[in-house]
Every structure is written in structure tokens, then in C-alpha cells.
C-alpha positions in Angstrom: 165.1 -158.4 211.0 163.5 -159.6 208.2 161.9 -156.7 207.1 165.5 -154.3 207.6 167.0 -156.2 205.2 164.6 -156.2 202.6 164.5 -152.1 203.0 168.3 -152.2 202.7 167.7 -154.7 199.6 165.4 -152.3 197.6 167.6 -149.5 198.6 170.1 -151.0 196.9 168.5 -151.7 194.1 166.3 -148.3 193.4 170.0 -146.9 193.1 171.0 -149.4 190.7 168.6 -148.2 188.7 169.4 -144.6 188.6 172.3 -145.3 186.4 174.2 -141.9 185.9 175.0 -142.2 182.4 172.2 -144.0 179.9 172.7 -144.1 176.1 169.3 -144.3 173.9 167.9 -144.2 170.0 164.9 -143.6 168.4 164.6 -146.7 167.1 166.9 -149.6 166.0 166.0 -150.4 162.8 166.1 -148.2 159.5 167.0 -147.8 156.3 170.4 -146.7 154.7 169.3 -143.1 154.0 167.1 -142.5 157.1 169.0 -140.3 160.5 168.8 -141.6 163.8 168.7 -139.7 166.8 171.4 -141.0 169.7 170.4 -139.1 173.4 173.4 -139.9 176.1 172.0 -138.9 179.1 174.2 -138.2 181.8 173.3 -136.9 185.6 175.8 -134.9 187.9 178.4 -134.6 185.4 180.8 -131.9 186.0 182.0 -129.8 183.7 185.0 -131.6 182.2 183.5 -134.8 181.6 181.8 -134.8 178.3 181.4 -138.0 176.2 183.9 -138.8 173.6 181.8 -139.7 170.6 184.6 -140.2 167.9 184.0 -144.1 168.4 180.7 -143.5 166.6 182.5 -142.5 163.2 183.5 -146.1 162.8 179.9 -147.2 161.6 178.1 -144.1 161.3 178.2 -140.4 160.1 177.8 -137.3 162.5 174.9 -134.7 161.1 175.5 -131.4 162.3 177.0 -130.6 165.6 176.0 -132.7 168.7 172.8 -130.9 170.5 173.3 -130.3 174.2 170.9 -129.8 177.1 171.4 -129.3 180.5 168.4 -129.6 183.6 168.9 -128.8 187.3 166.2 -129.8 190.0 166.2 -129.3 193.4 163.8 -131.6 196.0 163.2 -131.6 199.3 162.2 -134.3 201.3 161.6 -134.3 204.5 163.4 -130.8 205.3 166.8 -132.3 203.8 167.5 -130.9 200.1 168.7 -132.8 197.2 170.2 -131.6 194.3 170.2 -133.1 190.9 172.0 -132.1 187.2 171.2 -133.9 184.3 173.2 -132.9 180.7 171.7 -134.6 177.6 173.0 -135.1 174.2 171.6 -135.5 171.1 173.5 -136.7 168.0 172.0 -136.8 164.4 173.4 -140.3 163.3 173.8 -141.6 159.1 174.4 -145.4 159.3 177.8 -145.5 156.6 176.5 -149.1 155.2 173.7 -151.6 155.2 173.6 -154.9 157.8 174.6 -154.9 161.5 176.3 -151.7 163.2 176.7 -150.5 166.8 176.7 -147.8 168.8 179.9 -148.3 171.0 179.5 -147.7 174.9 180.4 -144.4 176.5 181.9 -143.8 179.6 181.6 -140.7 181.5 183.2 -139.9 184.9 184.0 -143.7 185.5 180.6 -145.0 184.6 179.4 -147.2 181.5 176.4 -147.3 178.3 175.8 -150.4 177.2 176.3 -151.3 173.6 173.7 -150.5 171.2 173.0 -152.4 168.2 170.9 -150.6 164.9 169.9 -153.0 162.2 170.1 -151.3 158.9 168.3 -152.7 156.4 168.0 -152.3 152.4 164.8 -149.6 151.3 162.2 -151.3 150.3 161.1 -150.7 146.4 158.5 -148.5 147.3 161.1 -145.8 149.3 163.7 -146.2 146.1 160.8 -145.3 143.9 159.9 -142.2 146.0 163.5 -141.6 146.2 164.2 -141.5 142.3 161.0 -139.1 142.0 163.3 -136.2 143.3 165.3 -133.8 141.0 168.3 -131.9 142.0 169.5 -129.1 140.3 173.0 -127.9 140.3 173.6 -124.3 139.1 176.7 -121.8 138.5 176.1 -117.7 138.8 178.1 -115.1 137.0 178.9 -113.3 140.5 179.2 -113.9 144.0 176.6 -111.1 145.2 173.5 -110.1 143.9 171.5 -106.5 144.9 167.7 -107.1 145.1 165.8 -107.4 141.9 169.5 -107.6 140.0 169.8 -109.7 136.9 172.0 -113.3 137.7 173.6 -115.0 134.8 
């Protein structure tokens, strides 16, 4: 008796773990000017239920468009087959100021991320040293198109 109900116990609890939709960075502290890289990972999503990410935009800025990936595996155990889809995306992230920001929680097709919370701290003086080092240029041309080997005024 004993035994059954700690099988049903662990059960219960390997499932917990296989949450269907997890939210995870890179890392959770960084500097004003440094990306971060946001992965929402979400199994057996169908096709409709994409994350809405426009929560993000309170505290941080979107780079480039958000990078999707999609994984299907197929097991069989014990002559009954199991099918699995997993959809991940990746989102370039610019914090919009220093101090204390979050990643808000997503929900996808009724299930829940936790908050995430990304310390952004002030560069130290030797990254705003390195960072007044660079030189950008900024340039107007005569025309809009150019041949090969063409003179541009």
C-alpha cells in the first residue's frame, strides 16, 4: 500500500516538473548597454497560441524580430508511442534604464512563467572608457546609387 502511493506521489510530481511553458535569460545581471537573451519555451503548443510579448516593452527594448524554433520528438516506450512538440523563442532584450526591471510572466494556452527579475546596473569606469574609445562617423552622398568603381561625392 505503501509503496503504490509513493509511485503515484512521484508520478505526480515528475509531471509537475515538466511545466509546458518555461521563461529563461542568460543571465540576470548587466549593464545598461549590454542585450539579453529571453528563451520562452513552450511544449505542445498549437498553432494559435503564441506568447504575447508586448508586456516586455514596459522596461525593455525588443532587438530585431523575436527568433523562433520549433522541435518534434517521437518515443516509444514499451510499444506505446509518445509524441512531443516543443516551440522556443528567443528575444534580443535592451534594458530602457538602470536599477530593478522585470520580465513580466507569460501565459500560453492557460499555463503560467514566473516573473523574472534582471538587475541592471551602472558600467563600471573601465566599460565607459572602452566605450568612449569608439568613433562614429556620419556621412551624406551626392546620389542614391553608385556603379562599381564610380566616383561618390
Amino acid at each position: 500500500m505503501n509503496f503504490t502511493i509513493i509511485f503515484l506521489l512521484a508520478g505526480l510530481w515528475s509531471l509537475a516538473l515538466q511545466a509546458a511553458v518555461t521563461a529563461t535569460v542568460d543571465r540576470t545581471s548587466m549593464t545598461e548597454f549590454e542585450i539579453l537573451t529571453l528563451s520562452v519555451r513552450v511544449k505542445d503548443v498549437s498553432v494559435g497560441d503564441s506568447p504575447d510579448f508586448s508586456p516586455i516593452e514596459e522596461y525593455f527594448e525588443i532587438v530585431g524580430a523575436p527568433q523562433t524554433s520549433t522541435s518534434r520528438s517521437i518515443s516509444i516506450v514499451n510499444g506505446r508511442q509518445a509524441m512531443e512538440s516543443t516551440t522556443t523563442y528567443q528575444l534580443s532584450l535592451r534594458p530602457k534604464r538602470e536599477g530593478r526591471l522585470w520580465i513580466p510572466p507569460f501565459t500560453v494556452a492557460g499555463e503560467r512563467t514566473s516573473a523574472i527579475p534582471i538587475d541592471v546596473v551602472p558600467p563600471s569606469a573601465a566599460t565607459r572608457q572602452r566605450n568612449a574609445q569608439f568613433v562614429f562617423f556620419d556621412t551624406s552622398v551626392d546620389t542614391d546609387t553608385a556603379y562599381v568603381q564610380s566616383q561618390i561625392i
